[in-house]
N, C-alpha and C positions, 0 to 999 in steps of 0.2 A: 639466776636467770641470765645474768652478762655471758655469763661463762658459756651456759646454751647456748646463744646466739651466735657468739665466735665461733662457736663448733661447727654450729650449724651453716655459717656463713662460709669457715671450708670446705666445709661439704661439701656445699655449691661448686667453689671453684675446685673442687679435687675433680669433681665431674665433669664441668665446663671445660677443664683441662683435659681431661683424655679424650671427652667427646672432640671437641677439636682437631686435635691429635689425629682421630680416626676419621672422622667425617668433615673436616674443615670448619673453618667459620663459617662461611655462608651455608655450608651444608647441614649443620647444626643447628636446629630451633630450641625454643623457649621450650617447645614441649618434650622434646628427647631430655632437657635437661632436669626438667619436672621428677620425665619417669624412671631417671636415676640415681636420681635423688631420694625421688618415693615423696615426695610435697605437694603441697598444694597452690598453684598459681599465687597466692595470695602472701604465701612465707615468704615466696621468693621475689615478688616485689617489697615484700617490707623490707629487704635486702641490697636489692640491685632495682636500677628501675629498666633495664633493658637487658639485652644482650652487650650490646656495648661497654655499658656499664663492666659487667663482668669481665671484658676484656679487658679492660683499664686498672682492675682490681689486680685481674692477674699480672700485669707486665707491672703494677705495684710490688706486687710479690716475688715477683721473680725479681726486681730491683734489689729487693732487699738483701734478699739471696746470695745474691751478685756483689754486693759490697761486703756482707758478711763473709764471705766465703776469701773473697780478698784480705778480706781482716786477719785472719786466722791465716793464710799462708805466710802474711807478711810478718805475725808474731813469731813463729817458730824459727828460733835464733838458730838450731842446729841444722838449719837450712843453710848452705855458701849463700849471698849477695848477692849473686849475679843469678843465682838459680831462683830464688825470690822472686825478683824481676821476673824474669822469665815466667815462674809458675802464677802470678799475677794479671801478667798482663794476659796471660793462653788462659784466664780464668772469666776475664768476659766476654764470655760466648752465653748467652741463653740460652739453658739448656731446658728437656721435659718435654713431657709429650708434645705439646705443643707447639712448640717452639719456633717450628717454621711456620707455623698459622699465624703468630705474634709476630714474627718479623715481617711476614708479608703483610699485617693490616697493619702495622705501622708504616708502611713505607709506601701506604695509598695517601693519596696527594691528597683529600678528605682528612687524614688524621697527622697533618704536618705537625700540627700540634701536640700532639703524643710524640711522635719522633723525636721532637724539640726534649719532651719532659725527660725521656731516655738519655739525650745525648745530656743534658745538665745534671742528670744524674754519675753519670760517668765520670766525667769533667769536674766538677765539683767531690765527689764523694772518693775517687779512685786516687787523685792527684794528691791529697795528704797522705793517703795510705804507702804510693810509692817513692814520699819524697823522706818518709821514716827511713827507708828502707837503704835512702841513697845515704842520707846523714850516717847509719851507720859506715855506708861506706867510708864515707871519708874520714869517720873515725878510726876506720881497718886500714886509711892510706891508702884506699883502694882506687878513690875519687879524690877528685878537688874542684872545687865550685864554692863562689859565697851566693850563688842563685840556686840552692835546690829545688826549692819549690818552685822558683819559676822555669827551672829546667824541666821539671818533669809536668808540670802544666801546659810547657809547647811541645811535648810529644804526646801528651793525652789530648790535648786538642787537635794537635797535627792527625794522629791515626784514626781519630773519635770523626774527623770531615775527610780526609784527602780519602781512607781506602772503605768511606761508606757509597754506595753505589749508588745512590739518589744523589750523590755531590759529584762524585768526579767521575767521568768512565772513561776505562782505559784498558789495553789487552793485559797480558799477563804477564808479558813481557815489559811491560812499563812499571804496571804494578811491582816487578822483582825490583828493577833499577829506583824507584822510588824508596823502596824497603832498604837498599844499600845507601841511597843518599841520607836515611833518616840516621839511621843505625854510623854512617861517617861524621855527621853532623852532632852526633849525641857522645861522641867519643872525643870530639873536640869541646863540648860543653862542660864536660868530668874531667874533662884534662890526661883519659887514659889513653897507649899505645895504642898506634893504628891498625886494627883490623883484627884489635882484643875483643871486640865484641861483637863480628861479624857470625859467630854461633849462635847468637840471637835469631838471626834472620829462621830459624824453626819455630819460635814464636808467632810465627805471620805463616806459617807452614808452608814456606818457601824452599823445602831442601835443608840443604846443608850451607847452604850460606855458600858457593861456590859460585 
């Protein structure tokens, strides 16, 4: 019967999610989700108590996701360090059908609180994964730092507020030159040559770092 229920309970959101997707949140009710479901009002509050609800479940999900999927890039040794990094950080993006539904209702002033749960998940859950990744560095002599984790907790907090758009706005052109302060500033923190890691900047999908 557990096992039903979990099933069941994707179901939901395998639904909720592409409804979304197609028809928005707000343009999506309880009932379209019902009749794609194929249930009865009643399964589905023993479940979720709203719509909302089910949003919350999903950017659960998709959280999970998102650090698992981190996990596993950051394992694979036959990956170079610096591509790691790279493939890491260009890996939290929310993706799935929904995905801009979820971004946009977290970044309604109503759900500051969600926002919040998002970014401490990031912050929290992303910053040991890439501070593995740096330690190996320095065991490659690639890096040097006796702060890794806090190095790489002031870049996941730094890009986690400075280039979220409810915190700072800025053209695009600022946005670039902030991307080269971070990326000059993180090469002085690892103690590497200047402007060894300005290839990075395709991670923030800025070009070529030029």
């Amino acid at each position: 019967m557990r096992k039903e229920a979990v099933e069941r309970k994707n179901e939901i959101l395998d639904a909720a999610d592409e409804l979304f997707g197609q028809k928005g949140f707000d343009g999506t009710s309880t009932k379209d989700i019902l009749e794609k479901v194929g249930i009865a009002r009643g399964t589905l509050y023993h479940h979720f108590k709203s719509k909302e609800d089910i949003m919350d479940a999903l950017i659960e999900r998709y959280s999970n996701r998102l650090l698992g999927t981190a996990q596993q890039i950051a394992a694979d040794k036959s990956t170079p360090v610096i591509e790691r990094i790279i493939r890491v950080v260009m890996s939290l993006n929310i993706s799935g059908a929904s995905s801009q539904e979820i971004m946009e209702h977290i970044h309604r002033p109503q759900n500051a609180l969600m926002h919040q749960k998002i970014q401490k998940v990031i912050i929290n859950g992303v910053t040991p994964i890439l501070t593995e990744i740096i330690r190996e560095g320095i065991e490659q002599g690639l890096f040097s730092t006796p702060y890794p984790y806090e190095c790489m907790e002031m870049v996941v907090a730094y890009t986690n507020t400075v280039f979220d758009g409810d915190m700072v706005n800025m053209t695009d052109e600022e946005r670039v030159s902030r991307i080269k302060a971070l990326i000059f500033n993180v090469e002085r923190m690892l103690k590497v040559e200047s402007g060894s890691l300005m290839h990075m900047m395709k991670m923030f999908g800025s070009g070529n770092g030029e």
